[in-house]
C-alpha positions in Angstrom: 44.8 -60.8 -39.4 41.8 -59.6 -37.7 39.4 -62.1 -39.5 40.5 -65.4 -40.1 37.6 -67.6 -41.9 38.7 -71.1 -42.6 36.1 -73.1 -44.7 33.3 -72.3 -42.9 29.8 -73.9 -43.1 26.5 -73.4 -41.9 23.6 -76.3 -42.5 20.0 -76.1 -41.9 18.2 -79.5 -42.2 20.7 -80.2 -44.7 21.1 -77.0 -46.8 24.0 -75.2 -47.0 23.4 -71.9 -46.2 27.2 -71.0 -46.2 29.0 -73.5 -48.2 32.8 -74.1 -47.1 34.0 -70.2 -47.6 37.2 -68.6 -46.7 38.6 -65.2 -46.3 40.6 -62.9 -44.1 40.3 -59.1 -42.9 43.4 -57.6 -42.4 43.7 -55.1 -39.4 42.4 -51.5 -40.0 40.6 -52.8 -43.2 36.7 -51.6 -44.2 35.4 -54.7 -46.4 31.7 -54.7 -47.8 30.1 -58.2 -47.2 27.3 -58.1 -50.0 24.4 -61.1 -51.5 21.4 -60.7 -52.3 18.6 -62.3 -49.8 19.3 -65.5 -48.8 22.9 -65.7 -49.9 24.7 -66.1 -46.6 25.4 -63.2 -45.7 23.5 -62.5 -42.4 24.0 -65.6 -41.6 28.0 -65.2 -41.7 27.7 -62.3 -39.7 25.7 -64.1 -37.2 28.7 -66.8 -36.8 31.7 -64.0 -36.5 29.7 -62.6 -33.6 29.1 -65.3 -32.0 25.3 -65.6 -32.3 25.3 -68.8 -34.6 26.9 -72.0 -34.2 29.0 -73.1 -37.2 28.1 -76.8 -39.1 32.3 -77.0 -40.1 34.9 -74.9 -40.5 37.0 -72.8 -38.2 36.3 -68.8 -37.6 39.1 -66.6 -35.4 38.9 -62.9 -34.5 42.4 -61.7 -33.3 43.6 -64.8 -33.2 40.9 -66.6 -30.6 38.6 -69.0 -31.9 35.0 -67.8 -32.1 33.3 -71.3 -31.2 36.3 -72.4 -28.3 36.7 -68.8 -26.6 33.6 -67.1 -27.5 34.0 -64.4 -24.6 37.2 -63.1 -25.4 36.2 -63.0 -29.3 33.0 -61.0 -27.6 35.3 -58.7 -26.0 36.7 -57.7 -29.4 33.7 -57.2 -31.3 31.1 -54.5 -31.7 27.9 -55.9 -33.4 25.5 -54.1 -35.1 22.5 -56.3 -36.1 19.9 -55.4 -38.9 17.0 -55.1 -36.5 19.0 -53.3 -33.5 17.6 -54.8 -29.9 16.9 -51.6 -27.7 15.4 -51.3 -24.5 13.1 -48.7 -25.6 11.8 -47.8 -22.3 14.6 -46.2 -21.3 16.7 -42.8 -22.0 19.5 -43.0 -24.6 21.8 -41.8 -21.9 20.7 -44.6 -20.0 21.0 -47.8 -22.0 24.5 -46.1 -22.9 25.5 -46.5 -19.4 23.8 -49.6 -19.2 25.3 -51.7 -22.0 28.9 -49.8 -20.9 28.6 -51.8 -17.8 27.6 -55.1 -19.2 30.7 -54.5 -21.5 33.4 -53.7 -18.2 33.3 -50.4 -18.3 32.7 -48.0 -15.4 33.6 -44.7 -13.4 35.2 -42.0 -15.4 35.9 -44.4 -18.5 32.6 -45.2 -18.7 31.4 -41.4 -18.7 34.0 -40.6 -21.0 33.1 -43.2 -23.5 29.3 -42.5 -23.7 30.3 -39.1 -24.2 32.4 -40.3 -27.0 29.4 -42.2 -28.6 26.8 -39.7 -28.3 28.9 -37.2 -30.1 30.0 -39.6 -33.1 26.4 -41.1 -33.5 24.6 -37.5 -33.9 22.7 -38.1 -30.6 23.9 -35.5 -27.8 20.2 -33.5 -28.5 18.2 -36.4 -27.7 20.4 -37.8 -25.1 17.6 -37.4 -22.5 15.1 -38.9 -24.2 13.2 -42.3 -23.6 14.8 -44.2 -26.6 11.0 -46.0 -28.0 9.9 -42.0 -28.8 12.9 -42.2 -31.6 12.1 -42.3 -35.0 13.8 -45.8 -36.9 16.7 -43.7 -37.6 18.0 -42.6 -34.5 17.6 -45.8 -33.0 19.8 -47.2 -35.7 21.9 -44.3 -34.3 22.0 -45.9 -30.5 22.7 -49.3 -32.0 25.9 -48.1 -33.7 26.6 -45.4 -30.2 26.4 -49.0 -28.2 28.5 -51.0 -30.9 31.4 -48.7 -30.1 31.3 -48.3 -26.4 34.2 -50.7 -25.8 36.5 -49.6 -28.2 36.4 -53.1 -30.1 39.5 -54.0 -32.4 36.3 -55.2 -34.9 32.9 -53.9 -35.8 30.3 -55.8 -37.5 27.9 -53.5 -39.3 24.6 -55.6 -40.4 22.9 -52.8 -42.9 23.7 -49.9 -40.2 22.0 -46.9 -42.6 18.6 -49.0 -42.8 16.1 -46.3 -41.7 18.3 -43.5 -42.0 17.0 -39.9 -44.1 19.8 -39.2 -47.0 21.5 -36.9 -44.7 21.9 -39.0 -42.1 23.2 -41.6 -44.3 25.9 -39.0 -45.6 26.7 -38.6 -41.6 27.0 -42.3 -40.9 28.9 -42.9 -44.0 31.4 -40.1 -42.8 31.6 -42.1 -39.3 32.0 -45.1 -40.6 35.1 -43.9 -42.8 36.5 -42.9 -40.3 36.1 -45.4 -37.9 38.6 -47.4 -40.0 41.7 -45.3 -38.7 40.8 -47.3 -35.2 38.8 -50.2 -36.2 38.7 -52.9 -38.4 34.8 -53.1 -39.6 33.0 -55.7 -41.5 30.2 -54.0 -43.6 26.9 -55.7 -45.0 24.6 -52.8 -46.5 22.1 -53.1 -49.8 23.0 -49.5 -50.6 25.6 -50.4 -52.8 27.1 -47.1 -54.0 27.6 -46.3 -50.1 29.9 -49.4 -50.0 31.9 -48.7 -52.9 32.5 -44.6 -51.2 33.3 -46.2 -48.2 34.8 -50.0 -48.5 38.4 -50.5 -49.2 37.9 -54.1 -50.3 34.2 -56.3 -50.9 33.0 -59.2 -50.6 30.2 -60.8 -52.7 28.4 -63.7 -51.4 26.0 -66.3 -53.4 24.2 -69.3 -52.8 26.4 -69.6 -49.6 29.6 -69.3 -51.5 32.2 -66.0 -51.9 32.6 -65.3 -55.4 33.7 -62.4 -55.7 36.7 -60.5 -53.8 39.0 -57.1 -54.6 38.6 -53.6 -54.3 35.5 -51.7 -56.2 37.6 -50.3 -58.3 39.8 -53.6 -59.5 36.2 -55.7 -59.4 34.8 -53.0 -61.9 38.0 -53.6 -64.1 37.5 -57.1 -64.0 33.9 -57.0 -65.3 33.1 -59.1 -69.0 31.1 -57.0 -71.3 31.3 -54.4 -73.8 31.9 -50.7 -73.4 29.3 -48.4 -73.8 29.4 -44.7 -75.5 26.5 -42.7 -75.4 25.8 -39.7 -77.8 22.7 -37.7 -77.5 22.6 -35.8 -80.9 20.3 -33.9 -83.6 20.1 -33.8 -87.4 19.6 -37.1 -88.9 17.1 -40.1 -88.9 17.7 -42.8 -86.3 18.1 -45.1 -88.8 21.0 -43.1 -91.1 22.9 -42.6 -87.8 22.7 -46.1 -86.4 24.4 -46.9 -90.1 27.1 -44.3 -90.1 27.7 -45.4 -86.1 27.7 -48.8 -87.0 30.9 -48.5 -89.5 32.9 -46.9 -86.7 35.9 -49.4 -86.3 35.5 -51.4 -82.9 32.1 -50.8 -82.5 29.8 -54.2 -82.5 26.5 -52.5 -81.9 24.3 -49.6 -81.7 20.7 -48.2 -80.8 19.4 -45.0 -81.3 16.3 -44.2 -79.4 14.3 -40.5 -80.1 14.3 -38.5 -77.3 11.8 -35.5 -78.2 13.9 -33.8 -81.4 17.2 -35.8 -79.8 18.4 -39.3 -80.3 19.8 -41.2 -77.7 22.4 -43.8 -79.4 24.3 -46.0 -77.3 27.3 -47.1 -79.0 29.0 -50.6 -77.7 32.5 -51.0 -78.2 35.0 -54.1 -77.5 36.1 -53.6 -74.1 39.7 -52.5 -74.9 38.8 -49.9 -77.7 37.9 -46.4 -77.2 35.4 -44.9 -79.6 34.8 -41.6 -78.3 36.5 -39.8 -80.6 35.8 -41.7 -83.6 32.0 -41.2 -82.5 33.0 -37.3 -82.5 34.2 -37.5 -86.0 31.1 -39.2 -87.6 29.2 -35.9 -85.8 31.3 -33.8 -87.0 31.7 -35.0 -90.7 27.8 -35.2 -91.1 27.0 -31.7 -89.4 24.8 -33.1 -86.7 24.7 -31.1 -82.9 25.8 -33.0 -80.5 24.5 -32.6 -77.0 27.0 -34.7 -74.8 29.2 -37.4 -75.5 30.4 -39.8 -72.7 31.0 -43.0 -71.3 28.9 -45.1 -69.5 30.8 -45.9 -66.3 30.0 -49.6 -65.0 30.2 -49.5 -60.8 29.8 -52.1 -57.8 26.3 -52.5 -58.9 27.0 -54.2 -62.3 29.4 -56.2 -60.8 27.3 -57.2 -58.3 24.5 -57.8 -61.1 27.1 -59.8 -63.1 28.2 -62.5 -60.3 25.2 -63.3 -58.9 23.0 -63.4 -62.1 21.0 -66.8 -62.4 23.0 -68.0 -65.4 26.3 -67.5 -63.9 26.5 -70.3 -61.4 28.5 -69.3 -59.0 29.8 -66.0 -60.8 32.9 -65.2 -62.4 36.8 -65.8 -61.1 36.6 -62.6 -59.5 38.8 -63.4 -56.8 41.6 -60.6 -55.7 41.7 -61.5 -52.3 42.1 -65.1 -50.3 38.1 -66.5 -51.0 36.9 -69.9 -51.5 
């Protein structure tokens, strides 16, 4: 394992801000850390880097111990804060050179390497230039160009696309995919439909503690709730169609809103039963058009909706992975 998190916890004044979590990141693997504000999450993130003492717990990266050997976990670990530290009176090419340095680097490996960055990070056409005249965006850009300087075996990516124009997200995305042929990165972003493109597994964090761990995919799967058909269709009144809907077998509710000379009607199912074709007949049998007929596909976004909703607690058993 890359990542090896053994009931960790963080106290301030007495709170638990991470409450006696564990998990593992296995070599090579792209895992989304996600919670909303205040969860944990940053402050996780902080500890694996090295920034943040721990209250309890252990934490190893490649097998040293973060708190005991903290420069040869440093060594191993590209970090990629929310709010990226630059000197910003200097060139791009620079601070590159600069931070290679600090990291060991030097002579021709250095040169290659800050070749290697500016290319990946989009940034050989503003290589020359002083880095506090970039916009937000292609700052974020030399934070991510210095995170990878040293080649580290693990990158820690604190919301790395903060800033960035939708194209340069789409870019960044594409880099971090790939990155994960060579690296193992840990992933923390708000944008969750970039982590479930990207991510291989995710990790949802609340009130301090991990309740939620799998792939997107298997996480979506796992979700409680109905299933949702929608049918946008003409020809009858909203209230004969929400009848005739309602007597479909399997379904256990239904709305019909107008849209204009459309209705909307949103059909829920029980989560095993497929209704779209029974939804088709009723159409059919009653000569209405129908405009499209699909079904509503739940994502990362519900799931993460679902687990850290007020009235859950601490979320649903939705634990593929080794979490605590």
């Amino acid at each position: 394992m890359i990542v090896e998190v053994q009931n960790l916890t963080k106290r301030y004044h007495g709170k638990a801000a991470v409450d006696d979590i564990s998990f593992d990141v296995k070599p090579r693997e792209i895992v989304g850390f996600l919670g909303p504000n205040g969860a944990g999450k940053t402050t996780t993130m902080q500890i694996l880097a090295g920034f943040l003492p721990a209250t309890g717990g252990s934490v190893k990266v490649a097998g040293f111990d973060v708190f005991s050997h903290s420069l040869e976990v440093r060594r191993r670990i590209g970090y990629l804060p929310e709010n990226v530290p630059l000197y910003t009176d200097m060139r791009v090419c620079e601070y590159l050179r600069f931070r290679g340095r600090l990291k060991g680097l030097g002579g021709a490996r250095l040169r290659s390497r800050v070749s290697a960055v500016l290319e990946d990070g989009g940034l050989t056409d503003v290589h020359r230039q002083i880095i506090g005249s970039l916009s937000r965006g292609f700052r974020q850009r030399v934070g991510l160009a210095d995170s990878l300087l040293a080649e580290p075996e693990l990158l820690i990516l604190d919301e790395p696309t903060v800033g960035l124009d939708p194209n340069q997200i789409r870019q960044i995305r594409n880099l971090i995919r790939s990155l994960g042929d060579r690296h193992t990165v840990l992933l923390a972003s708000h944008i969750l439909h970039e982590v479930e493109m990207v991510c291989n597994r995710v990790l949802i964090i609340n009130r301090g503690q991990i309740v939620a761990s799998d792939s997107p995919g298997k996480l979506v799967g796992l979700l409680r709730g109905n299933r949702r058909v929608v049918a946008v269709l003409r020809g009858g009144t909203p209230e004969n169609v929400q009848r005739l809907l309602t007597a479909v077998p399997a379904v256990v509710n239904v709305s019909c809103e107008p849209q204009g000379e459309w209705l909307l009607c949103t059909c829920e199912s029980q989560k095993n039963s497929d209704i779209c074709e029974d939804v088709f007949r009723v159409v059919a049998a009653n000569g209405w058009t129908l405009r499209e007929l699909r079904e509503e596909r739940r994502n990362l976004e519900d799931v993460f909706a679902e687990v850290t909703a007020e009235d859950t607690g601490n979320g649903l058993p939705l634990n593929g992975g080794m979490a605590s």
